[in-house]
C-alpha positions in Angstrom: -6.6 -6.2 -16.6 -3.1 -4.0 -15.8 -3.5 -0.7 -15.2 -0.6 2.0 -15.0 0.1 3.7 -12.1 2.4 6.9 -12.4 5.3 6.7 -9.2 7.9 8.7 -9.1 8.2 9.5 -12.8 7.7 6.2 -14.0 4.6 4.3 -14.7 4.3 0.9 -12.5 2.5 -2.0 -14.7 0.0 -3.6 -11.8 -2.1 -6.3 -12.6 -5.5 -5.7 -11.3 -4.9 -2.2 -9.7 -7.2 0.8 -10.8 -6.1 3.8 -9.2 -9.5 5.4 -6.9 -8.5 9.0 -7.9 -8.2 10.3 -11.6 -5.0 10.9 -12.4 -2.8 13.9 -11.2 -5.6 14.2 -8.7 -4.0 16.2 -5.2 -4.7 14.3 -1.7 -5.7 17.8 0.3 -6.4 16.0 4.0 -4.0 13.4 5.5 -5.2 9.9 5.7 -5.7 10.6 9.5 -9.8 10.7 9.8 -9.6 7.9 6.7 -10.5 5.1 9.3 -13.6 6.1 10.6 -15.7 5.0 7.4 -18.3 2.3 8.6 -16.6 0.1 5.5 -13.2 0.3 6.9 -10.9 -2.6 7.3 -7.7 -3.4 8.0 -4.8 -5.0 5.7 -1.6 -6.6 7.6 0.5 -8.3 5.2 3.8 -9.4 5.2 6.0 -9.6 1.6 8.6 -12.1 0.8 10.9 -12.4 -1.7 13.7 -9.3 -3.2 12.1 -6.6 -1.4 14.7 -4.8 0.6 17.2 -2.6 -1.4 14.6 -2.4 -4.1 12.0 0.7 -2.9 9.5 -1.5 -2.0 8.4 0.6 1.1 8.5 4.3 -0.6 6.4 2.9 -3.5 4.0 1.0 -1.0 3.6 4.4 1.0 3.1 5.9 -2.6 0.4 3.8 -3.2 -0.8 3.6 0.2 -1.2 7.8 0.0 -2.6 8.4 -3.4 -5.6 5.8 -2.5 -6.2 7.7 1.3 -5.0 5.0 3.5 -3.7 5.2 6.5 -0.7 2.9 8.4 2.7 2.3 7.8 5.2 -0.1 6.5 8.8 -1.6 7.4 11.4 -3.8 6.7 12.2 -6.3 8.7 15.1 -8.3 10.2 14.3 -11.5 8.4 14.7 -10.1 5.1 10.8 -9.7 4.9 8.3 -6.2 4.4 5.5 -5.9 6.9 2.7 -2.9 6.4 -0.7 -2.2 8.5 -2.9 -0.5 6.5 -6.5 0.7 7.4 -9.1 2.3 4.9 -12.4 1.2 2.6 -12.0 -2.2 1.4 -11.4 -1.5 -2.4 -8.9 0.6 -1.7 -6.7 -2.0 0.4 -7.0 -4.4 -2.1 -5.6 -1.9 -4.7 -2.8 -1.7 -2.3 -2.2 -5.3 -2.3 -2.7 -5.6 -5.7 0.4 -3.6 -5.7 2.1 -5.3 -2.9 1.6 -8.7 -4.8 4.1 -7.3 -7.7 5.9 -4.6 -6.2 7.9 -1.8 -7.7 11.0 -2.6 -10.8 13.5 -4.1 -9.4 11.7 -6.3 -6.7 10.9 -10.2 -6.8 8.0 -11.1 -4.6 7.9 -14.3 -3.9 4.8 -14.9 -1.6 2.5 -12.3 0.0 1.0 -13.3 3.4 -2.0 -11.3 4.4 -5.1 -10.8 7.2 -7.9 -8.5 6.9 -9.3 -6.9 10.1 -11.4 -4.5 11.2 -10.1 -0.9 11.5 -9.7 0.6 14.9 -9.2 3.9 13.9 -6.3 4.5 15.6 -3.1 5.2 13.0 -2.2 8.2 11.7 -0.6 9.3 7.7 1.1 6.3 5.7 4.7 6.4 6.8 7.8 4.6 6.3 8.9 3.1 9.5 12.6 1.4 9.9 
């Protein structure tokens, strides 16, 4: 099933991905407290392929906000996006449902991942350098 997902003025075609808020719906709270759930988990995934240059990280942290997570993502040297992501399970896999295609423009080629448990301790989805 693809699902729209409206970024930045454009809708993003993402296979699998169901938003978890109705659409147009505000995010009041930061994701700060989002990690404390008893069904949080953590995502750590690194991204291959044509995703520097392309958006990748502002559309992940996109993403990443509308669905309440919290954690960051950067590039990194070796050509590669890494992102730490904590919050209910569903909602991480919407993220790397996302992740797995990436925004126009990008050309992921393989998407390495391991699930965790949450320790609570990051803050607001940010783009780091």
């Amino acid at each position: 099933m693809i699902r729209g997902l409206k970024l930045g003025g454009r809708t993003e075609r993402v296979k699998g991905f169901m938003p978890a808020r109705a659409p147009g719906a505000r995010i009041d709270k930061p994701a700060e407290n989002m990690t404390s759930s008893s069904d949080s988990r953590r995502l750590h995934a690194f991204v291959s392929g044509r995703v520097q240059g392309v958006f990748f990280r502002a559309r992940t942290c996109e993403v990443a906000t509308r669905l309440g997570l919290a954690g960051w993502v950067r590039n990194l040297p070796d050509g590669r996006v890494e992102l730490l992501a904590e919050g209910p399970g569903e909602a991480l896999e919407q993220l790397l449902a996302f992740c797995r295609v990436g925004p126009a423009g990008a050309r992921v080629d393989d998407v390495n991942v391991a699930f965790g448990v949450a320790s609570g301790g990051l803050g607001a989805f940010e783009v780091r350098g």
